[in-house]
Residue frames relative to the residue before (quaternion, step in Angstrom):
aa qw qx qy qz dx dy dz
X 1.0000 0.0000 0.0000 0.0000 0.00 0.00 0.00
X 0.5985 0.5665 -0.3337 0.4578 3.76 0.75 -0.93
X 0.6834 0.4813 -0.3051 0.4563 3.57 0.80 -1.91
X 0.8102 0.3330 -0.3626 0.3181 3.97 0.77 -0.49
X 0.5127 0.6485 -0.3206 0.4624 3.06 1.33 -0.15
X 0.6345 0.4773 -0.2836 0.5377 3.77 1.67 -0.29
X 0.4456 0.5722 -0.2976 0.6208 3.08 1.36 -0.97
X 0.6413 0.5658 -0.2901 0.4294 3.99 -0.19 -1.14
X 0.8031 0.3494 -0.1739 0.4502 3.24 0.20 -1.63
X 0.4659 0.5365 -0.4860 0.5089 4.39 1.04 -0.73
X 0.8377 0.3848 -0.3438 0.1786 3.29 -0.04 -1.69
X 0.5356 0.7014 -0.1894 0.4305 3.12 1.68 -0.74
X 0.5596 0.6670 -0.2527 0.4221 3.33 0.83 -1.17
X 0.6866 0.5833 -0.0782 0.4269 2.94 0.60 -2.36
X 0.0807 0.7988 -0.5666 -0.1854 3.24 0.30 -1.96
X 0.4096 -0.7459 0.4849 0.2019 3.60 -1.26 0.63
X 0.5673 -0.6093 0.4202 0.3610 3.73 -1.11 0.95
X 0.3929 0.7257 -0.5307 0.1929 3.33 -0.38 1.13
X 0.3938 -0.8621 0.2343 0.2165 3.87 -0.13 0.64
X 0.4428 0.7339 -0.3251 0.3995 3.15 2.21 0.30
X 0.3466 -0.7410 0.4700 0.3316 3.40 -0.67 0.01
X 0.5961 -0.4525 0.3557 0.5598 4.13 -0.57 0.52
X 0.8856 0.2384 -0.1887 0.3512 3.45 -0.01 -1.57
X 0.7992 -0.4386 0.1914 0.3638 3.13 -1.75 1.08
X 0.0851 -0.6244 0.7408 0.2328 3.99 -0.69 -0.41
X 0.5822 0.4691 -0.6214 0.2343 3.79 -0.46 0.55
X 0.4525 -0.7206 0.4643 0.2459 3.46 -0.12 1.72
X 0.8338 0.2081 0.0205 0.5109 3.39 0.13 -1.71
X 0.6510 0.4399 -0.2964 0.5430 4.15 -0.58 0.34
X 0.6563 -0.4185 0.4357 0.4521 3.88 -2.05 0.32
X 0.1036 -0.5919 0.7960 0.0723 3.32 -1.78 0.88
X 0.0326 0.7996 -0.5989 0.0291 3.81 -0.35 1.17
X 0.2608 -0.6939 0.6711 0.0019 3.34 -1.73 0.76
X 0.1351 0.8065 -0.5316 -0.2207 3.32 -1.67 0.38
X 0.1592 0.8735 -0.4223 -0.1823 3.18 0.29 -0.30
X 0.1467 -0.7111 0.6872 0.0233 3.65 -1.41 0.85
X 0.0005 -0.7003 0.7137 -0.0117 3.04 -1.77 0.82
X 0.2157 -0.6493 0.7265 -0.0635 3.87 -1.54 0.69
X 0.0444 0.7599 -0.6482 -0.0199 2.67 -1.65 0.83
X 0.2880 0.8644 -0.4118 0.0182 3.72 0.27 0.00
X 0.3456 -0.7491 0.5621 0.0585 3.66 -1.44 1.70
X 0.0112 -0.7070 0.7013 0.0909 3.31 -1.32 0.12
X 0.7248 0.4326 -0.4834 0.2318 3.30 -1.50 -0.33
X 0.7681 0.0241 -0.1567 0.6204 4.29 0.03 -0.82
X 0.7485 0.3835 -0.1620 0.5163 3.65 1.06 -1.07
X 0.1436 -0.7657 0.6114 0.1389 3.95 -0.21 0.84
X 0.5413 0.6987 -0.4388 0.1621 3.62 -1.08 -0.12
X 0.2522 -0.7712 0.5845 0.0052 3.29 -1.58 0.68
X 0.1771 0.8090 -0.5590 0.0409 3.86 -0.75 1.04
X 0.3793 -0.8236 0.4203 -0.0336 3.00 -0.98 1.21
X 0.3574 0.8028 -0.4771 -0.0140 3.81 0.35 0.36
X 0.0194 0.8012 -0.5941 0.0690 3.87 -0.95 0.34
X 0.3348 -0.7321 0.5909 -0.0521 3.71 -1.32 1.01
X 0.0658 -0.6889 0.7209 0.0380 3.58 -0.89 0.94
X 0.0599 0.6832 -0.7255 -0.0573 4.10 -0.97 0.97
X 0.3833 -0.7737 0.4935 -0.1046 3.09 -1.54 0.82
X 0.4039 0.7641 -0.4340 0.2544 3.71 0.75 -0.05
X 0.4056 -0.6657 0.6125 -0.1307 2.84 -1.81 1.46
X 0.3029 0.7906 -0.5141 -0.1374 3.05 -0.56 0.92
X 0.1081 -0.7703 0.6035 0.1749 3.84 -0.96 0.17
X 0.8623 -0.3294 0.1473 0.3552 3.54 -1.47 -0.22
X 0.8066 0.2676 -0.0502 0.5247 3.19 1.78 -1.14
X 0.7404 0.2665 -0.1512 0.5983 3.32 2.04 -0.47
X 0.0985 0.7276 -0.6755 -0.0678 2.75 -1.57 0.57
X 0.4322 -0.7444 0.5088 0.0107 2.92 -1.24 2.34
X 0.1696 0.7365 -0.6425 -0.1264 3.70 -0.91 -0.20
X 0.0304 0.7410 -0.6691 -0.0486 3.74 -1.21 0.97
X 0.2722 -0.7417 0.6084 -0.0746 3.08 -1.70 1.26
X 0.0112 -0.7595 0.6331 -0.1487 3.25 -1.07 1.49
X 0.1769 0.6937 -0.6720 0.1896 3.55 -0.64 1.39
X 0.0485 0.5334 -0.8422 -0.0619 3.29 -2.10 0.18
X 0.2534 -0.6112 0.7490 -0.0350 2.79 -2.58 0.10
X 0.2218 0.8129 -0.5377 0.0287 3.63 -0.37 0.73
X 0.3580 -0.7066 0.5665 0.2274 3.58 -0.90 0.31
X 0.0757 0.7160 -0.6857 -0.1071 3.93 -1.10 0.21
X 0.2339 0.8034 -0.5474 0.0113 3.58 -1.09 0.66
X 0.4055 -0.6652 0.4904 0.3907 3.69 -0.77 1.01
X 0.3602 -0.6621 0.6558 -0.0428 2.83 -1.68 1.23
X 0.0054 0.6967 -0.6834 -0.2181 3.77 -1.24 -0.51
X 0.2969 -0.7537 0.5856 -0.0291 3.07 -1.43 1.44
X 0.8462 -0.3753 0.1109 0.3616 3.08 -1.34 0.61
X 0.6023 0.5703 -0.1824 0.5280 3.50 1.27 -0.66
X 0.3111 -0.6870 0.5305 0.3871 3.89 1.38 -0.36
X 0.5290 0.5224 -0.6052 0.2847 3.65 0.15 0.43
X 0.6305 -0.5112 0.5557 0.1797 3.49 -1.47 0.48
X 0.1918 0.8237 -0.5321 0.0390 3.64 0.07 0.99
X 0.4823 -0.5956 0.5542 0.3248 3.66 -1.52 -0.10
X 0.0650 -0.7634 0.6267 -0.1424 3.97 -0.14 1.44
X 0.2159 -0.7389 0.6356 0.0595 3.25 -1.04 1.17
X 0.3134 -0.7949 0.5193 -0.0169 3.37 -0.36 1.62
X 0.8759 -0.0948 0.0406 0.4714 3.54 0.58 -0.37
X 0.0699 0.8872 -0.4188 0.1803 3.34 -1.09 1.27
X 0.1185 0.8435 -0.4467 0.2736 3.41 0.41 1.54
X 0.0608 0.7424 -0.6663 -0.0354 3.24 -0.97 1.29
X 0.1803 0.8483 -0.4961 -0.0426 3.50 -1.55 -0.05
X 0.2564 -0.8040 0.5357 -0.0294 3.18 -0.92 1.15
X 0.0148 0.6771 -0.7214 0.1443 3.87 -1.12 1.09
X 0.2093 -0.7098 0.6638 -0.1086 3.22 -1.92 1.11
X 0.0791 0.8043 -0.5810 0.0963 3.68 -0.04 0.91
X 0.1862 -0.7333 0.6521 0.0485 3.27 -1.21 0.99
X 0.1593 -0.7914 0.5881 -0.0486 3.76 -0.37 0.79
X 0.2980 -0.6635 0.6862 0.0150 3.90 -0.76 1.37
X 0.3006 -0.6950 0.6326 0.1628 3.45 -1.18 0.87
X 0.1975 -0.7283 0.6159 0.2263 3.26 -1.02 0.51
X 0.6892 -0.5185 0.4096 0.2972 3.55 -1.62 1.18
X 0.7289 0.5938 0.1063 0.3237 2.71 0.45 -1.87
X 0.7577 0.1416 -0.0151 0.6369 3.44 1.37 -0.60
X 0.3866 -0.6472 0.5481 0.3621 4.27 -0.49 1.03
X 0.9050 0.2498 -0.1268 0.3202 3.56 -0.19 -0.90
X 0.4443 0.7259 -0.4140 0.3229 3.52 1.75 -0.38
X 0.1568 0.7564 -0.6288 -0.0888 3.51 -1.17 0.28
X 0.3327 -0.5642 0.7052 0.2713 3.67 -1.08 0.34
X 0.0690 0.7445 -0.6622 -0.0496 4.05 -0.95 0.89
X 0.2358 -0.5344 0.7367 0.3407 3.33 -1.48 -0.25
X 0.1277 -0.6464 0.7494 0.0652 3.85 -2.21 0.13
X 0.1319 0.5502 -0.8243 -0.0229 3.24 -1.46 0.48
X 0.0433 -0.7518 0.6553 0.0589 3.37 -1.37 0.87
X 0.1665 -0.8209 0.5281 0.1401 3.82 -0.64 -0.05
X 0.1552 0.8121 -0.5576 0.0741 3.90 -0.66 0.24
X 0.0983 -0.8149 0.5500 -0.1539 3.03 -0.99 1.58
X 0.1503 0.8186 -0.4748 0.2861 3.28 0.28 1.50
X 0.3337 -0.8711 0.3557 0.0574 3.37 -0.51 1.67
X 0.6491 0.2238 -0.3661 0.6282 3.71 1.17 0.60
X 0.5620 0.5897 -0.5175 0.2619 3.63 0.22 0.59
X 0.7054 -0.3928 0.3523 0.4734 3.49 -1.49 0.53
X 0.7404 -0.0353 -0.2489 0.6234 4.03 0.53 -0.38
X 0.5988 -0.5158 0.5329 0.3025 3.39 -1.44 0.94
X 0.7689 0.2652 0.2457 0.5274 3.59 0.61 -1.61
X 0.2446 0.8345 -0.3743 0.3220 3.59 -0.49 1.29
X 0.0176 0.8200 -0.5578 0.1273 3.52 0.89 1.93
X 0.1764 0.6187 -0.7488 -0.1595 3.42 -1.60 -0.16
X 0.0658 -0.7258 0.6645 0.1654 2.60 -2.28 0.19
X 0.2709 -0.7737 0.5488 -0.1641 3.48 -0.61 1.32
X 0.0067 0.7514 -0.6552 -0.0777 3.56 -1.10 0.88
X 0.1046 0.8649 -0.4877 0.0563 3.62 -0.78 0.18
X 0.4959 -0.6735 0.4389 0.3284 3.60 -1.24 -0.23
X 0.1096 -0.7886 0.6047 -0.0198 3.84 -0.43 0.95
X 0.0473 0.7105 -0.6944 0.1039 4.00 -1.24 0.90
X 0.4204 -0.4483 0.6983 0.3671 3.84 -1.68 0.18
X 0.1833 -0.6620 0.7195 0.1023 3.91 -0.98 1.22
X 0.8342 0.1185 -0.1272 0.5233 4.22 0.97 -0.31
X 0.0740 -0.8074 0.5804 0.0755 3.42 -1.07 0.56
X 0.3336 0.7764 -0.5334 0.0377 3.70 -0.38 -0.13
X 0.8014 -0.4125 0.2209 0.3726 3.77 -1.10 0.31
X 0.7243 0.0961 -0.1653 0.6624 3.51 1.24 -0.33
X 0.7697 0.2614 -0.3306 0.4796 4.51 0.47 0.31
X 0.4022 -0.7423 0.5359 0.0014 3.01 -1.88 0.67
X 0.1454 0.8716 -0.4507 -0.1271 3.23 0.65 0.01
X 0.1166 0.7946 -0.5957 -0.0086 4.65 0.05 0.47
X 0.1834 -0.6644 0.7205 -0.0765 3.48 -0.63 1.23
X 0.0584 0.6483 -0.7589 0.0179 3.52 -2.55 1.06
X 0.1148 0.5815 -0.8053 0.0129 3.25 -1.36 0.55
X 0.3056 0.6619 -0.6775 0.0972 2.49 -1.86 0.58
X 0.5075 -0.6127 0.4702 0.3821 4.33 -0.99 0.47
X 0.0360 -0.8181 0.5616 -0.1185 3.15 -1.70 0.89
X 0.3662 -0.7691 0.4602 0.2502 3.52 -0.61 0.26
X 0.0486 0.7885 -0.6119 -0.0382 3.96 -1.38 0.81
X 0.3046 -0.6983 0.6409 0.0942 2.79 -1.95 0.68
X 0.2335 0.8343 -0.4962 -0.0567 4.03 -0.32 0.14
X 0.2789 -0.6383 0.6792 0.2313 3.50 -0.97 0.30
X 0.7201 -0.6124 0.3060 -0.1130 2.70 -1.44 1.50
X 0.3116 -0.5669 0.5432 0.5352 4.42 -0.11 -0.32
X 0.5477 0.7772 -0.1277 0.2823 3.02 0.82 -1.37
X 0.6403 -0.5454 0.4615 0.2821 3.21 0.40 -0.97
X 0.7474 0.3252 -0.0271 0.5787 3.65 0.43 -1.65
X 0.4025 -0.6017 0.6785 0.1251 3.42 -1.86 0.86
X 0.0199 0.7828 -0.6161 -0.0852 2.79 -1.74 0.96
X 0.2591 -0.8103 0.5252 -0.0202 3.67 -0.59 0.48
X 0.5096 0.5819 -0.5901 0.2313 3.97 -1.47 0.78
X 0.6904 -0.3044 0.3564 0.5511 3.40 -1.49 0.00
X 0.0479 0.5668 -0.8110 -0.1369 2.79 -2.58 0.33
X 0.4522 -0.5870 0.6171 0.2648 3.13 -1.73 0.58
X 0.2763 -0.8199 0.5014 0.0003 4.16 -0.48 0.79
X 0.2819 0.7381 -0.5945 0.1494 3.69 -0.43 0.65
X 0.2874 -0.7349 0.6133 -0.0359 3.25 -1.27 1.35
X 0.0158 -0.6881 0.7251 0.0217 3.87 -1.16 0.20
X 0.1825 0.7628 -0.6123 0.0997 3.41 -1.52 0.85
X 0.0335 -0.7790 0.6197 -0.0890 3.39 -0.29 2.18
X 0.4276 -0.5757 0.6937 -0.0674 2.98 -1.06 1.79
X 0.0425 0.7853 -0.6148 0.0593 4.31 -0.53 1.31
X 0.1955 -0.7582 0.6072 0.1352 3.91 0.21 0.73
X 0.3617 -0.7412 0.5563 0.1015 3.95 -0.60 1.26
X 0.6774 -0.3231 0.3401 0.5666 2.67 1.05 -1.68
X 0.7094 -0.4669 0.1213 0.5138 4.00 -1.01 0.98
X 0.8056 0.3983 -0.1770 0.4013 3.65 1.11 -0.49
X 0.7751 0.4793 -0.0821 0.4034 3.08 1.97 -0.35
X 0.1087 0.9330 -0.3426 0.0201 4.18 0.21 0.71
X 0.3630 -0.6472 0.6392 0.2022 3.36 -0.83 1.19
X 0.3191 0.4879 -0.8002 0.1406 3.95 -1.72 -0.03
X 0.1415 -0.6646 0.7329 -0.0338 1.62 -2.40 1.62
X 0.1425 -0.8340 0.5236 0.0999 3.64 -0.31 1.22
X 0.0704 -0.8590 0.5061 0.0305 3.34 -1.18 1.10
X 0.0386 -0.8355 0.5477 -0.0239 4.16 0.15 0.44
X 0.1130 0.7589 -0.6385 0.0602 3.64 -0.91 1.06
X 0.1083 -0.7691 0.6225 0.0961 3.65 -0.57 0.92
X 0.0202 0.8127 -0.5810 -0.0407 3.68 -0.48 0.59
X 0.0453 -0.7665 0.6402 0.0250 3.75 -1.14 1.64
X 0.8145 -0.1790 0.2274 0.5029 3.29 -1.70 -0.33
X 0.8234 0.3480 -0.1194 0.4320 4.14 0.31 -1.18
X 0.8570 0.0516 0.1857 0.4779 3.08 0.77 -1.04
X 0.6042 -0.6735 0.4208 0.0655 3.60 -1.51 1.30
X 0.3255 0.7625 -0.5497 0.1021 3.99 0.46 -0.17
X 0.1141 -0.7053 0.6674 -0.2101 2.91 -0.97 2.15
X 0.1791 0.7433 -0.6406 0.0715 4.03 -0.83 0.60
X 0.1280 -0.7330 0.6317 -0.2175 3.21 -1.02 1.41
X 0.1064 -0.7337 0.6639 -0.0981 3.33 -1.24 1.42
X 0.1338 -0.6334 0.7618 0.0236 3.60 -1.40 1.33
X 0.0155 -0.7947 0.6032 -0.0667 3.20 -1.18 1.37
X 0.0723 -0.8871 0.4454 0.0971 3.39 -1.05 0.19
X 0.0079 -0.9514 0.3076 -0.0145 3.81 0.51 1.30
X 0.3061 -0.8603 0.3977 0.0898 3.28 -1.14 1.08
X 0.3423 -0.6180 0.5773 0.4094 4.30 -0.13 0.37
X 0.1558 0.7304 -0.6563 -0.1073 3.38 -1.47 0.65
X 0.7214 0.0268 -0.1548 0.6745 3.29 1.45 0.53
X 0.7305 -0.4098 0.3645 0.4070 3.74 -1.29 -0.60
X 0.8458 0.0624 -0.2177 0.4831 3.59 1.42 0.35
X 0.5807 0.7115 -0.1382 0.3708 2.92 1.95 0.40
X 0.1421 0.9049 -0.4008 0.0179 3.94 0.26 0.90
X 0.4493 -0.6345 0.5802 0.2425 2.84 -1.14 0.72
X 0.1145 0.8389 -0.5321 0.0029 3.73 -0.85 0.71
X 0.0423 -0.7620 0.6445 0.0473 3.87 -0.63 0.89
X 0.0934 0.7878 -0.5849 0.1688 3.85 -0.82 0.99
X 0.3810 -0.7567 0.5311 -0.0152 3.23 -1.81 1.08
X 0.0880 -0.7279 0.6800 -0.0018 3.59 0.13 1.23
X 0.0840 0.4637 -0.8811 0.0387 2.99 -2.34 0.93
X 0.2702 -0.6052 0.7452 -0.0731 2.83 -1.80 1.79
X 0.2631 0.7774 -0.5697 0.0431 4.00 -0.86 0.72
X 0.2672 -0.7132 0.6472 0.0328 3.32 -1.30 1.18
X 0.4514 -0.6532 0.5350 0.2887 3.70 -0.65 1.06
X 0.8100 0.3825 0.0333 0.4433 3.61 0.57 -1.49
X 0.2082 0.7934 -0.5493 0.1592 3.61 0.41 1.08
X 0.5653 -0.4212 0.5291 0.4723 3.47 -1.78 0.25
X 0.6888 -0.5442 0.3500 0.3271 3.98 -1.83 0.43
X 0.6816 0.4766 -0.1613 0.5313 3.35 1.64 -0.67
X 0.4856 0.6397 -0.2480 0.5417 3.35 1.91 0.99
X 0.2953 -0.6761 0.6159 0.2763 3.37 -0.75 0.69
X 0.5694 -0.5882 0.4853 0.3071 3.25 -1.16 0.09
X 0.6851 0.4324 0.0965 0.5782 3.51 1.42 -1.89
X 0.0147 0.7022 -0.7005 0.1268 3.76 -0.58 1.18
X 0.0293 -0.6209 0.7766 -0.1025 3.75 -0.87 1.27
X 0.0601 -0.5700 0.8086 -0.1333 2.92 -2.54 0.80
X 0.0885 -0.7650 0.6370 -0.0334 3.19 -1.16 1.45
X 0.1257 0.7670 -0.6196 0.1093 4.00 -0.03 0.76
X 0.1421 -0.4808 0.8518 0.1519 3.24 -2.56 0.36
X 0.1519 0.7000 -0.6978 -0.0022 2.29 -1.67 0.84
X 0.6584 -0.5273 0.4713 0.2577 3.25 -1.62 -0.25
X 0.0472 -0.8583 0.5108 0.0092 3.41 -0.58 1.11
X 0.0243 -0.8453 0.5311 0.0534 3.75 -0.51 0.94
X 0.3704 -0.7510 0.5408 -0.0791 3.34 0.15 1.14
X 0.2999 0.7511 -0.5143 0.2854 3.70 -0.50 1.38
């Protein structure tokens, strides 16, 4: 995993003569993505993880829609109390959000959006974990190679618990996404999301780094951190993930 993730990061760095840019250019109409990655060991270590992402985004004159679908699971052979050699599924997280976003006249980059997001992940601090949240989002920087698109705005949650028990109230919601163009074939972005309620902080943030290897093909290597202020005792606070994958972009 390291050796591709070095490998990942050269090819990336470097980047490949090509004269497209990563992101879609269909102003108006669907700009889709997928991207899928695998890993699987044998021989002292047995096991198999899977993680992969479907992005969606619409645009038209006055909206612009984007929907997201991802999971991640883990399988790995275990031995159990009996000494046998079993298959144990070690991790397992899906989730799925839909944002509609209103252009403002009056402003290039302003939008007024609604979100509902969901996540359902069976070894995390919340099993279960929707919001919804309306707010105002804009590009605060532009220049020839950065982006800078900032939200905030108030919202409502619901999560189930490790534990057992549901909890639920307002949050206040602010997002940041810098978009760093390397070069025509090459892109840094850093995505950042913090939802803050009455108990507890949930903040998740990806560093990525993408390469052109053809007209719909990327290479992508990236670094998720998931963190909950307020966990059960038999909880980390801090979930991280390091994947490559493959991105096909249609």
């Amino acid at each position: 995993m390291k050796s591709l993730l070095i490998i990942s990061a050269l090819a990336l760095a470097h980047g490949y003569a090509a004269a497209d840019s990563l992101d879609p250019v269909n102003a108006h109409g669907w700009n889709t993505s997928a991207e899928l990655g695998a890993i699987s060991t044998s021989g002292n270590t047995v096991g198999t993880s899977v993680t992969g992402k479907v992005d969606a985004k619409h645009e038209t004159d006055k909206w612009t829609n984007e929907y997201v679908l991802s999971g991640y699971f883990k399988d790995e052979e275990v031995t159990n109390d009996e000494g046998e050699k079993v298959r144990e599924r070690s991790a397992q997280r899906y989730s799925l959000s839909a944002k509609a976003g209103y252009k403002l006249l009056h402003d290039d980059h302003g939008k007024l959006f609604a979100l509902a997001t969901h996540v359902d992940d069976r070894f995390g601090a919340y099993t279960r974990y929707s919001t919804i949240g309306v707010g105002y989002g804009t590009q605060t920087y532009q220049s020839d190679t950065h982006t800078l698109d900032v939200e905030i705005g108030p919202g409502y949650f619901r999560g189930v618990r490790s534990e057992g028990y549901t909890e639920s109230g307002p949050t206040i919601r602010g997002a940041a996404n810098l978009k760093w163009k390397l070069s025509d074939s090459a892109q840094f972005a850093q995505n950042l999301t913090v939802e803050r309620g009455t108990d507890n902080v949930h903040s998740q943030a990806e560093t990525s780094l993408r390469t052109k290897i053809n007209s719909t093909m990327q290479m992508k290597a990236a670094f998720n951190i998931r963190n909950d202020t307020n966990v059960a005792a038999d909880k980390k606070n801090t979930d991280t993930q390091t994947s490559v994958t493959l991105v096909y972009s249609f």
